[in-house]
C-alpha positions in Angstrom: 139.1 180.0 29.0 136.0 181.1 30.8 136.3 184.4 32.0 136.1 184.9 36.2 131.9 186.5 37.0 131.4 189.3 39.0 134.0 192.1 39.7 133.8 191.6 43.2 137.1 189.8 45.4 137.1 186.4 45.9 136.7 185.7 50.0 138.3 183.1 51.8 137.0 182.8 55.7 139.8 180.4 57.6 138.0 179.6 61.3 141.4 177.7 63.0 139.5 175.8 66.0 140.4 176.2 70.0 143.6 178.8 68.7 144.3 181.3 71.2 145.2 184.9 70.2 148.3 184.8 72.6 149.7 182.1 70.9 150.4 184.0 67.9 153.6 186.5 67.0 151.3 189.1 65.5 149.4 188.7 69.1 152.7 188.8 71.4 153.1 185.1 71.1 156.5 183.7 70.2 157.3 184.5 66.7 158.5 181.5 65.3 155.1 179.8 65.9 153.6 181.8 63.1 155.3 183.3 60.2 152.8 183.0 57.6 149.8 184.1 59.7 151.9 187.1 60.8 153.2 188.1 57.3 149.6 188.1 56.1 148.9 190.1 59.7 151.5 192.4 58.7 150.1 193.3 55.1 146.8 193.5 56.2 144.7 194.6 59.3 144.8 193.0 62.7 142.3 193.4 65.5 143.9 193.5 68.9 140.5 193.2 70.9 138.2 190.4 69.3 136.4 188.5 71.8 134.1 185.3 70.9 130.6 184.8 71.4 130.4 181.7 73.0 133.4 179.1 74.1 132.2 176.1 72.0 132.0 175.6 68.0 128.4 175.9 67.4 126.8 178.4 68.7 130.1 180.8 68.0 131.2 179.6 64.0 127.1 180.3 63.7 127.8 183.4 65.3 130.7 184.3 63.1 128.6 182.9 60.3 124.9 185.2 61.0 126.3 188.3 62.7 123.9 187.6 65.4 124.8 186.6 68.9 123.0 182.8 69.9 120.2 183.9 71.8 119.0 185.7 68.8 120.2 182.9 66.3 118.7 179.9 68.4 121.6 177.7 68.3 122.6 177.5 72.4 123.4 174.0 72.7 126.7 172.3 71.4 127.5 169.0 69.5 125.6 166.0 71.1 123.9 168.1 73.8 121.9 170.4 70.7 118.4 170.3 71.2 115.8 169.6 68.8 114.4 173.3 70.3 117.9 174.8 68.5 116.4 173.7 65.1 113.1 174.8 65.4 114.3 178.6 66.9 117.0 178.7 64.4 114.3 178.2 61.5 112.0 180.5 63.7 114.5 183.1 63.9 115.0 183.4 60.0 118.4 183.0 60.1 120.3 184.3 56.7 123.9 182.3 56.9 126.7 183.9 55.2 127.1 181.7 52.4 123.1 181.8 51.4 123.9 185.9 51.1 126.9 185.6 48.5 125.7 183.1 47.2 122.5 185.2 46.4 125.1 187.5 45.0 126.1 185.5 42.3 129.7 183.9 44.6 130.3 180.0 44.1 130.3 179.2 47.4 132.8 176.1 48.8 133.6 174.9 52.0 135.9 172.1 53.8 134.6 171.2 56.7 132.4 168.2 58.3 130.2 170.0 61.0 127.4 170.1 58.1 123.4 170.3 59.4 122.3 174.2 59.3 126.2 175.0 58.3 125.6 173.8 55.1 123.0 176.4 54.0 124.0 178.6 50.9 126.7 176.3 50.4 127.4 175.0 46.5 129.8 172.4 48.0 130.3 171.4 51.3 132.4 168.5 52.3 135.6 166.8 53.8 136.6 164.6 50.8 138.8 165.2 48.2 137.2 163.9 44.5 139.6 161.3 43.6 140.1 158.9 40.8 140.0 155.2 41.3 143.9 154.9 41.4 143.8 157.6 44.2 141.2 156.0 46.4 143.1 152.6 46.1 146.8 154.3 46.8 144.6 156.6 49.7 143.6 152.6 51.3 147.1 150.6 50.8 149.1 153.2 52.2 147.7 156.4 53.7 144.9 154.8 55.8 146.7 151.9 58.0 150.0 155.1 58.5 147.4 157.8 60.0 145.7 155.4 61.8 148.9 154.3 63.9 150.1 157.5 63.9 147.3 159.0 65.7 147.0 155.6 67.8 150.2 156.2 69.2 150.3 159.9 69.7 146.9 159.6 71.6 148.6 156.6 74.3 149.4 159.8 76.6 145.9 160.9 76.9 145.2 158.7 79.7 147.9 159.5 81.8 147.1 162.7 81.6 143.3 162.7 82.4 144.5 160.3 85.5 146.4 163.3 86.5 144.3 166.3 86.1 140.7 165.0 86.6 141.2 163.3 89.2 138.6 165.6 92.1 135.7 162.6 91.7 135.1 159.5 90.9 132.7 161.2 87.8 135.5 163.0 86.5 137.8 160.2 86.6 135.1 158.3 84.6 134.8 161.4 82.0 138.3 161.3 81.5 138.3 157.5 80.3 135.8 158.1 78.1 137.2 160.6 76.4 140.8 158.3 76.1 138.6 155.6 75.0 136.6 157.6 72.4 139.9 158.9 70.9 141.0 155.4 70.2 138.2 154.4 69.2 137.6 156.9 66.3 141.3 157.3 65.9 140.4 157.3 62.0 137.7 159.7 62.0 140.1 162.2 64.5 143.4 161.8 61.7 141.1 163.0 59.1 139.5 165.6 61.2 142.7 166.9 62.4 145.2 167.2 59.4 145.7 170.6 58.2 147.3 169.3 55.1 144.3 167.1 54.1 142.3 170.7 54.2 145.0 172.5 53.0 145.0 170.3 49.5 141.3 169.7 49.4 141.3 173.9 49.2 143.6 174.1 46.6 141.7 171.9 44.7 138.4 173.8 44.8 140.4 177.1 44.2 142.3 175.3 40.8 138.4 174.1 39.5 137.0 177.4 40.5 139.5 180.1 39.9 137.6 181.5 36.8 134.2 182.6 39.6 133.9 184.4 42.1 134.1 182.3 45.2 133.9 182.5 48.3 135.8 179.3 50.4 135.1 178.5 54.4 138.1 176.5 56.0 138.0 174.9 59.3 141.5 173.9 61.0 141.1 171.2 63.5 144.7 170.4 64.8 144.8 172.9 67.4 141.4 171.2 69.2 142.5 168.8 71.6 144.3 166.3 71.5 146.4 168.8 69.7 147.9 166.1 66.7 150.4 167.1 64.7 153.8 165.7 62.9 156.7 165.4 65.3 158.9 167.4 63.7 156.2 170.4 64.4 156.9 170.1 68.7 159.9 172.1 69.8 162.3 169.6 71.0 162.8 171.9 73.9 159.6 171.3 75.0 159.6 167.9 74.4 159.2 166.1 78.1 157.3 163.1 80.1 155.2 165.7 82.3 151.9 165.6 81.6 151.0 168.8 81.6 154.4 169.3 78.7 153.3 166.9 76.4 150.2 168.6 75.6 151.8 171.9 75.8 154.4 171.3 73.5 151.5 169.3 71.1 149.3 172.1 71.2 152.4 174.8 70.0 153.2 172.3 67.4 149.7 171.8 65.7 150.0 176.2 65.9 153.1 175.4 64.0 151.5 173.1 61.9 148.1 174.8 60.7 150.8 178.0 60.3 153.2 175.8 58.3 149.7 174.5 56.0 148.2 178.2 55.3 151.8 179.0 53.5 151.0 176.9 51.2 147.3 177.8 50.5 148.8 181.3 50.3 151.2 180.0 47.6 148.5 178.2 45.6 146.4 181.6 46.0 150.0 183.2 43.9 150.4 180.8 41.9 146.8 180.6 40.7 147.6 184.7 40.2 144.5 185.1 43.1 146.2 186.4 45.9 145.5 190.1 44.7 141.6 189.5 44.3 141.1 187.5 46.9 140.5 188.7 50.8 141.2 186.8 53.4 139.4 186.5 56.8 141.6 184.7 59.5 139.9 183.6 63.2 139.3 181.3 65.7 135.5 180.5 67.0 137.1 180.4 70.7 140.4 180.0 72.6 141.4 177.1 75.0 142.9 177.3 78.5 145.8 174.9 78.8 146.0 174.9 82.3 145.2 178.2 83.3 142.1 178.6 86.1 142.4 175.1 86.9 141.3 174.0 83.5 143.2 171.4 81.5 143.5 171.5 77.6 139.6 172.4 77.3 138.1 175.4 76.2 135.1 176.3 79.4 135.3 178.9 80.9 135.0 182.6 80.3 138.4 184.2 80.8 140.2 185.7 78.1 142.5 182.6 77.5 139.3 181.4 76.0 137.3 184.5 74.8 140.4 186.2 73.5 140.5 184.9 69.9 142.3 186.4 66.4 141.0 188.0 63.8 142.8 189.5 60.9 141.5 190.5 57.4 144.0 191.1 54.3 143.2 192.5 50.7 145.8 194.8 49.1 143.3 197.0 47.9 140.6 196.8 50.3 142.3 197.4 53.5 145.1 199.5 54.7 148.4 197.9 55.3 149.8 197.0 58.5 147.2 198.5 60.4 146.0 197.3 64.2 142.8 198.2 65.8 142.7 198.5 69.4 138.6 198.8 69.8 136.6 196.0 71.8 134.7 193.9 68.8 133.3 190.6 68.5 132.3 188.0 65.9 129.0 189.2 65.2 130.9 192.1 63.4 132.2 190.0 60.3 129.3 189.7 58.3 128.0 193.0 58.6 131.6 194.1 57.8 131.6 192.1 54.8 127.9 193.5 53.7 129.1 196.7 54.0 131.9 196.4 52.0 130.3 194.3 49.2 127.0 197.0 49.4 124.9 194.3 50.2 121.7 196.0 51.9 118.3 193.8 52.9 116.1 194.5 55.6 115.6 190.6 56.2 119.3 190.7 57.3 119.3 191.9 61.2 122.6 191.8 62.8 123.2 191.9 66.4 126.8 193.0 65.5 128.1 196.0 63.3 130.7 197.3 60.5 134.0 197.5 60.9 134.6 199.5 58.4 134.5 202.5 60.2 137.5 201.7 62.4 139.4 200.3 59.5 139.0 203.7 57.7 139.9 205.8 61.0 136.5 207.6 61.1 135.6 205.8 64.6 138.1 204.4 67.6 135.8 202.4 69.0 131.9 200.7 67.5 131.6 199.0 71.1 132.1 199.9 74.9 131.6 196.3 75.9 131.9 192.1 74.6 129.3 189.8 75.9 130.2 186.2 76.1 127.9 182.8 77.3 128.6 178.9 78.3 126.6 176.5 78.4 128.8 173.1 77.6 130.3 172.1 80.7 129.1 174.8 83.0 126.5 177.8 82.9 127.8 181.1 83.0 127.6 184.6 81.2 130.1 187.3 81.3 130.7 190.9 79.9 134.2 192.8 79.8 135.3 196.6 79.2 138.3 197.5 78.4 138.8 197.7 82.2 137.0 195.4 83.9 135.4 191.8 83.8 132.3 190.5 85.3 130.9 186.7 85.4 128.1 185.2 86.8 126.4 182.0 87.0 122.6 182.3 86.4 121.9 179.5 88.3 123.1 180.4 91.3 125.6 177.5 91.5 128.2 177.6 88.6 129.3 173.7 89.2 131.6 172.4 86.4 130.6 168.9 84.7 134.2 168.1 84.1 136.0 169.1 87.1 133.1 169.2 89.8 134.3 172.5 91.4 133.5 175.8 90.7 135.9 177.8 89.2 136.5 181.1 90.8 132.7 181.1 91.9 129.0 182.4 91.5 130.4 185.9 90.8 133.2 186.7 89.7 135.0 190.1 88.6 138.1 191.2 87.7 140.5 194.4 87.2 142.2 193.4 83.9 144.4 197.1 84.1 145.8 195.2 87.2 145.1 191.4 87.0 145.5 190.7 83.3 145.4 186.9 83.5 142.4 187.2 86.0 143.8 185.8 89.2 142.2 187.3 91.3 138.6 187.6 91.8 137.6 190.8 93.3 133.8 190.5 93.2 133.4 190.6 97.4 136.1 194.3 97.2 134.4 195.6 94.5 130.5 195.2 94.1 129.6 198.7 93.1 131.5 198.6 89.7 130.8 194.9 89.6 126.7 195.9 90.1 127.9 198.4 86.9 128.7 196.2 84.9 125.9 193.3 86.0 123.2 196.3 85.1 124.4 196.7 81.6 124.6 192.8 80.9 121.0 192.4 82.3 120.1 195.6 80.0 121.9 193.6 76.9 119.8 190.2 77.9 116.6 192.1 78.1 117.4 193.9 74.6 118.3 190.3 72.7 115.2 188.7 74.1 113.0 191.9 72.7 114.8 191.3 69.3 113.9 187.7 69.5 110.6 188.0 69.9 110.9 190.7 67.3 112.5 187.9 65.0 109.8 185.7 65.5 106.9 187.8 64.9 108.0 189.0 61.8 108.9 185.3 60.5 105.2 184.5 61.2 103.9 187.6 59.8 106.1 187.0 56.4 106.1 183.3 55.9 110.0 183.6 56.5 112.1 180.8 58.2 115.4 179.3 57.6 115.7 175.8 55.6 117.2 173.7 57.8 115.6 170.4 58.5 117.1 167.8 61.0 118.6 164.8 59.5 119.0 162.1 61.9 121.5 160.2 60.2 123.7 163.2 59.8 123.3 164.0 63.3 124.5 160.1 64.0 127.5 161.0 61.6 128.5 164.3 63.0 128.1 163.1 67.0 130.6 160.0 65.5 133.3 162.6 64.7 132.8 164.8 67.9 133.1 161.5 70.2 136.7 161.2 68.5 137.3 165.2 69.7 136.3 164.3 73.1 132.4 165.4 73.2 130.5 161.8 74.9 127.2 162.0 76.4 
């Protein structure tokens, strides 16, 4: 048997999409909806306080993926709206992606997941297809393909009732609302394969079975709790089974939580059973939250409040990390790959990181590596925001802050907000309170000016040095991933 490389621990990043920190036990959520994720919680370290980057997949799993915030990564646009300006800045910008570091390091580096273009740098594999034999592909066609497709046929007939309902302000919304109904039937097939945390789940295990012997390092991406939250029925609480609109995508939403939960048991099983679990460390987050109802905002994920901000992030390794230990310091996505640098002793000066170690706070030296998180959309509405452990503070930059979807602005221009007192963010006090609002707009305009001096930095150097990122535009992956993002919802 060929002996495992490299004495290193394997790494195994899990990015569950649109999960909200709240809906988790380890996170004051109910308990039930996540055993698995809490026991690994439990045995490893949990931060209370990580806030995204940006509230759509993109810019904030490239985030989570450079350790740079977008602005100094390039990627500001999201699924069909990127512009070809993202690629050329992102190659500008000399972007060094996770997986190109380990895998300069000697890790095999694999990863399920379909989002491809400049994700798929470093990567060894990268794909959303299990390698099947010819009786496998022909059992797959009889009997797996015409069940999912009716499943998810069915489970989607809601949808339109429910769009009817809450979009309803304009004639354009009302218009935006059937498109996204009919681009979920549509692509009902390419949406049961995207969503199916059991499809990722045994496509993992696979890789980890073939790869076991190396050190690897695996990137997982959970769908099922993106809208329209699609799950198996026996996942929705009966209890919260009900013919409101507003229920049945509640109670779909819990149940894909239960779901994914219900899925990473059994990776974590595989893991023991391949006698990994011990070598292996485990990175569990989500690249944004998703407001299901709150603010006026219906099963989506704009906005900058902390429904959507607020997002998980736990790391386990029983000899790496402390057990059972929570951190309570403000920290953000751009922190894990300097974390994991610093832990591996990985030291270049072509990798610049907007974020920093967490190692510090994990070994008690420091309380806190940050006084503030810094979060931007751009999506369905334009609008940047920074939050202290105390307060909150939002603007639109251009002066209007209209939302696509619902044509209304939320909250409006400004907005800012007491979270000691108003922890759901109900009320804005931007008119009561301008001085420490004008506080907290100072150092968010001081953070802007800073990322746009590192950018230029960024640049110069890659000029000076030869140095960009390889990532070249492929049209007709770019026709393949705007398919699968029309069956989530995203239309032009």
């Amino acid at each position: 048997m060929e002996k495992k490389t490299g004495s290193n621990p394997n790494i195994i990043l899990i990015v569950i999409d649109a999960l909200r920190a709240r809906n988790l036990g380890c996170y004051g959520g109910e308990a039930e909806s996540s055993p698995n994720i809490d026991s690994i919680a439990k045995k490893g370290i949990l931060f209370e306080k990580c806030y995204s980057c940006w509230n759509t997949t993109d810019q904030s799993l490239t985030s989570i993926f450079s350790g740079r915030y977008p602005r100094t990564h390039g990627i500001v646009h999201h699924g069909n709206k990127i512009m070809p300006e993202d690629f050329k800045m992102f190659n500008s910008l000399n972007v060094k992606l996770l997986a190109e570091i380990l895998q300069n390091m000697g890790y095999r580096t694999l990863a399920v997941d379909w989002m491809g273009r400049w994700f798929k740098n470093g990567f060894n594999y990268y794909g959303y297809k299990p390698e099947r034999t010819l009786f496998r592909k022909i059992f797959y066609c009889i009997f797996t393909v015409p069940y999912v497709h009716v499943k998810y046929m069915l489970a989607n007939i809601g949808l339109l009732k429910i769009y009817a309902k809450n979009r309803k302000s304009s004639v354009q919304s009302a218009w935006k609302g059937l498109k996204d109904v009919w681009s979920t039937f549509r692509f009902t097939f390419e949406l049961a394969r995207v969503q199916d945390a059991n499809y990722v789940t045994s496509l993992a295990e696979e890789l980890i079975k073939k790869e076991k012997n190396k050190n690897f390092f695996l990137f997982l991406h959970y769908w099922d709790t993106h809208s329209p939250y699609n799950c198996p029925k026996k996942f929705v609480s009966k209890s919260r089974r009900s013919r409101r609109a507003e229920d049945v995508l509640l109670s779909r939403y819990h149940g894909a939580v239960r779901y994914i939960d219900d899925s990473l048991g059994k990776l974590m099983a595989a893991l023991e059973r391949e006698k990994l679990l011990d070598d292996t460390l485990i990175i569990i987050t989500s690249d944004h939250g998703e407001s299901l109802t709150e603010h006026g905002i219906y099963f989506d994920h704009h906005g900058l409040y902390d429904v959507t901000t607020h997002v998980p992030l736990i790391f386990y390794h029983p000899d790496a990390f402390p057990e059972s230990k929570k951190i309570k310091g403000l920290i953000q996505h751009t922190d894990v790959v300097p974390t994991l640098c610093d832990l591996l002793s990985i030291k270049s000066k072509d990798f610049i990181f907007d974020g920093t170690s967490l190692l510090p706070l994990i070994r008690g030296e420091k309380e806190k590596i940050r006084s503030f998180a810094f979060s931007e959309e751009s999506y369905v509405q334009r609008k940047i925001g920074i939050r202290t452990e105390k307060f909150k503070y939002i603007f639109a930059p251009d002066g209007v802050g209209m939302c696509n979807y619902c044509q209304k602005v939320h909250k409006g221009v400004e907005e800012f907000y007491n979270l000691e007192d108003d922890s759901h963010e109900a009320v804005n006090r931007f008119h009561d309170d301008k001085i420490e609002a004008g506080k907290l707009r100072k150092k968010l305009d001081d953070l802007l000016r800073g990322l746009e001096t590192t950018k230029l930095k960024l640049i110069n150097k890659g000029k000076k040095k030869g140095m960009s990122s390889k990532y070249g535009q492929n049209l007709k992956e770019e026709k393949k991933i705007k398919k699968k993002l029309q069956s989530l919802g995203y239309m032009d």
